[in-house]
C-alpha positions as a LaTeX table, in Angstrom:
\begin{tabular}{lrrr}
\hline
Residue & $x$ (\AA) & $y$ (\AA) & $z$ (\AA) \\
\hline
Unk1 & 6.12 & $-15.11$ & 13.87 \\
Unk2 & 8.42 & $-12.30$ & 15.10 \\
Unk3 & 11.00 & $-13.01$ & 11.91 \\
Unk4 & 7.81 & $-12.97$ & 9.21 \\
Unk5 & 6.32 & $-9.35$ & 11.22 \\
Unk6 & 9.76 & $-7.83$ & 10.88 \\
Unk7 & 10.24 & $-9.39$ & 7.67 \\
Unk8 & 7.14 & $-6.65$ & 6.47 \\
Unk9 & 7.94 & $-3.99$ & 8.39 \\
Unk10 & 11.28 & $-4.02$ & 6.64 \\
Unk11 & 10.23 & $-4.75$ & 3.09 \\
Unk12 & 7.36 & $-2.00$ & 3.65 \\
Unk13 & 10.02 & 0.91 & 4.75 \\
Unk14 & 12.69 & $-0.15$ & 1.99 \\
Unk15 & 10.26 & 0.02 & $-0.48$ \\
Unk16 & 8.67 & 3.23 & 0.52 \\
Unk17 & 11.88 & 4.71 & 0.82 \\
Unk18 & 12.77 & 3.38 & $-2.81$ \\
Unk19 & 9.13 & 4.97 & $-4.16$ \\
Unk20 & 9.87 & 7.88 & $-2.15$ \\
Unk21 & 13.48 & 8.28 & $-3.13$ \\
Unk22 & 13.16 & 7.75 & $-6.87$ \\
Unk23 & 10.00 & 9.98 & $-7.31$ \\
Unk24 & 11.73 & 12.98 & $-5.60$ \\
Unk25 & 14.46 & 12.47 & $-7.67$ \\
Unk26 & 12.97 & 12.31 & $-11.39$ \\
Unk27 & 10.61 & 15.20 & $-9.86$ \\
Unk28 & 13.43 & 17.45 & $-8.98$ \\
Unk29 & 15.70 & 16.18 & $-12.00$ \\
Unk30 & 12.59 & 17.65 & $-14.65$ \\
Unk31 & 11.83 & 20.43 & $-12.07$ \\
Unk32 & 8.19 & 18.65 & $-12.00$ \\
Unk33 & 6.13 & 19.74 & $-8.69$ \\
Unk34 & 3.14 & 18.05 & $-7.66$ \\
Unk35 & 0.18 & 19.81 & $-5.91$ \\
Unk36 & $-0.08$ & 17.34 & $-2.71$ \\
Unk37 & 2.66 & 15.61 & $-0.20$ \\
Unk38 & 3.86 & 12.86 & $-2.01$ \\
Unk39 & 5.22 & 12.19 & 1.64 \\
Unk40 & 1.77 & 11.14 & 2.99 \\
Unk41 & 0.25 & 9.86 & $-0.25$ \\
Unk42 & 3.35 & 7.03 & $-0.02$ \\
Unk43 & 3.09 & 6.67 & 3.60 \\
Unk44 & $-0.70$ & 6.02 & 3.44 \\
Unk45 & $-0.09$ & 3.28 & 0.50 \\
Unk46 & 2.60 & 2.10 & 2.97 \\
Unk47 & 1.07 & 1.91 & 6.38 \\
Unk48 & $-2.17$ & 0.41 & 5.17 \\
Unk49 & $-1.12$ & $-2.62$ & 3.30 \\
Unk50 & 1.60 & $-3.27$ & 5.83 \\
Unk51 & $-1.89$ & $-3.28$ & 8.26 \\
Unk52 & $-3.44$ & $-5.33$ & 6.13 \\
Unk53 & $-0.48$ & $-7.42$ & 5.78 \\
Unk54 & 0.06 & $-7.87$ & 9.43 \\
Unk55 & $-3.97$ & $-8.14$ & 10.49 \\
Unk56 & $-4.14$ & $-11.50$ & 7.56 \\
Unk57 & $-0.61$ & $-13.05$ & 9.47 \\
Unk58 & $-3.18$ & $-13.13$ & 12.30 \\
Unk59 & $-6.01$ & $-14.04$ & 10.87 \\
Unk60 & $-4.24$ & $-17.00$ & 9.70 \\
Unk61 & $-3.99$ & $-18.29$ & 13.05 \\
Unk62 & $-7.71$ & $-18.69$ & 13.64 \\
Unk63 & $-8.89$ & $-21.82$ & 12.67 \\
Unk64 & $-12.39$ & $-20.86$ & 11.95 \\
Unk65 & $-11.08$ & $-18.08$ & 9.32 \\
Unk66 & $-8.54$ & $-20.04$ & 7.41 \\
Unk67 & $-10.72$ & $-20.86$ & 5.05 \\
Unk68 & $-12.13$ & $-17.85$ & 4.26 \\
Unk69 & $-8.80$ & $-16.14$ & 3.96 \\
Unk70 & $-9.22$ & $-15.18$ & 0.74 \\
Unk71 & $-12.48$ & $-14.01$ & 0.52 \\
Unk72 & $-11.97$ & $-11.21$ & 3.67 \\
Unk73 & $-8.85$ & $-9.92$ & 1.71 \\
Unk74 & $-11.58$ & $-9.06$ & $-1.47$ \\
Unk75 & $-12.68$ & $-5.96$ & 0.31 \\
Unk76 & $-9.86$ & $-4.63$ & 1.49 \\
Unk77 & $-8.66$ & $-2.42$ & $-1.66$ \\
Unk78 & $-11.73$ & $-1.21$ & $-1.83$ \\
Unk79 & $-11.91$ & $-0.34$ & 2.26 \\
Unk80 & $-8.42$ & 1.31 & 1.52 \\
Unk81 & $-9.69$ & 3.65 & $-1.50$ \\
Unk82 & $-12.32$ & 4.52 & 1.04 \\
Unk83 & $-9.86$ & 5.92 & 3.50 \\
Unk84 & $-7.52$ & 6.89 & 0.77 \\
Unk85 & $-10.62$ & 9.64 & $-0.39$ \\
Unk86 & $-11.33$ & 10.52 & 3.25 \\
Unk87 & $-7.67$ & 11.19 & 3.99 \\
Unk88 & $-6.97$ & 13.12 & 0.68 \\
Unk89 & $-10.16$ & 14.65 & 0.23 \\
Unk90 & $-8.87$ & 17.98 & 0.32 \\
Unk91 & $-5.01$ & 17.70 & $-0.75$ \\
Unk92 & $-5.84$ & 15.24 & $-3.66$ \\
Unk93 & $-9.45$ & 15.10 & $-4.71$ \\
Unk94 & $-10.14$ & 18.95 & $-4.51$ \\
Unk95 & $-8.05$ & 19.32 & $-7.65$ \\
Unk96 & $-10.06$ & 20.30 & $-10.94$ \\
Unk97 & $-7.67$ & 18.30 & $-12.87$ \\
Unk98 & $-4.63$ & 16.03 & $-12.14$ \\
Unk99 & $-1.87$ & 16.33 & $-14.35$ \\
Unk100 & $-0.20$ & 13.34 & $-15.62$ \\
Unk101 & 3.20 & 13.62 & $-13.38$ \\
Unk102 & 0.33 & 13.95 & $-10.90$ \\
Unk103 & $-1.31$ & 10.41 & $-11.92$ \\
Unk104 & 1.79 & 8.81 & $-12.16$ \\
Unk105 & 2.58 & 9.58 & $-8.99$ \\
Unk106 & $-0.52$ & 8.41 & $-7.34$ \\
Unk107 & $-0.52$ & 5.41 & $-9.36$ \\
Unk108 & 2.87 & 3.93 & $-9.15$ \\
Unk109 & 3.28 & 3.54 & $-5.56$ \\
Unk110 & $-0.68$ & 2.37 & $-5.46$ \\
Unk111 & 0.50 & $-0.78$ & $-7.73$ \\
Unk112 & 4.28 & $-0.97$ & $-6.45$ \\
Unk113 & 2.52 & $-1.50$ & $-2.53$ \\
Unk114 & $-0.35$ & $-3.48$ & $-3.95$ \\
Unk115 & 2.18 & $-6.12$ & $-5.56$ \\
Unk116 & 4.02 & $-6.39$ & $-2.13$ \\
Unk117 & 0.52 & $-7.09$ & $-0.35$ \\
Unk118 & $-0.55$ & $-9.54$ & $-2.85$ \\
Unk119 & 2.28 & $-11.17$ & $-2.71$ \\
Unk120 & 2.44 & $-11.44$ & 1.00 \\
Unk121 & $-1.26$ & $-12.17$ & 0.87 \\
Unk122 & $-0.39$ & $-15.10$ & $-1.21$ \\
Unk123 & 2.09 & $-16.52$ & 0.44 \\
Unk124 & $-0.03$ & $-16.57$ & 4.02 \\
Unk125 & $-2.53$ & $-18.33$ & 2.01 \\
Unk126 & $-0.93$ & $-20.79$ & 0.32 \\
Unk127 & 0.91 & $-21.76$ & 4.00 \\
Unk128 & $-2.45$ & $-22.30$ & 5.19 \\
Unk129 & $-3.32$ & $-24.53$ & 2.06 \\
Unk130 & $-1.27$ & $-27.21$ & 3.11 \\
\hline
\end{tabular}
């Protein structure tokens, strides 16, 4: 149990710092500058699907909820674009427009975290399957 939490804290932090890395990089290399803290916007991405993450490795010990494993993790992207607008209401969504380094930033860690969650979604899941 210990191993598998540490085993997504650790994947979580190497791959924000990878996300985090690159896009400060490539932004700095074109002398790109975005309008909002790509530090937070990562770290939110981060934080809640290693939550989410950790809350389903739980979940998967209670009997009763095995079963409906899959159906609680539905809601949860859209719970997490719920907090993502309250959080960034005023550093993100007060923009008129985005531009497209903007998007791309946004977007890129949004799928890069998602796949990690899915995957470790699937994986608690499937265990419980068998």
């Amino acid at each position: 149990m210990i191993k598998t939490l540490l085993l997504y804290i650790i994947s979580f932090i190497v791959l924000f710092l990878v996300i985090y890395l690159s896009q400060d990089s490539i932004l700095n290399h074109f002398n790109i500058s975005v309008r909002y803290s790509l530090w937070d916007t990562n770290l939110f991405f981060a934080i809640s699907s290693l939550v989410i993450c950790i809350h389903f490795k739980f979940f998967s010990f209670i009997k009763s909820l095995q079963p409906q494993l899959g159906f609680i993790y539905l809601p949860t992207l859209f719970i997490k674009g719920i907090l993502f607008f309250i959080m960034f209401q005023s550093s993100v969504f007060n923009l008129d427009v985005l531009t497209t380094a903007e998007r791309l930033n946004l977007l890129t860690p949004l799928i890069l975290f998602l796949g990690l969650e899915v995957f470790f979604i699937v994986k608690i899941i499937t265990k419980n399957e068998v």
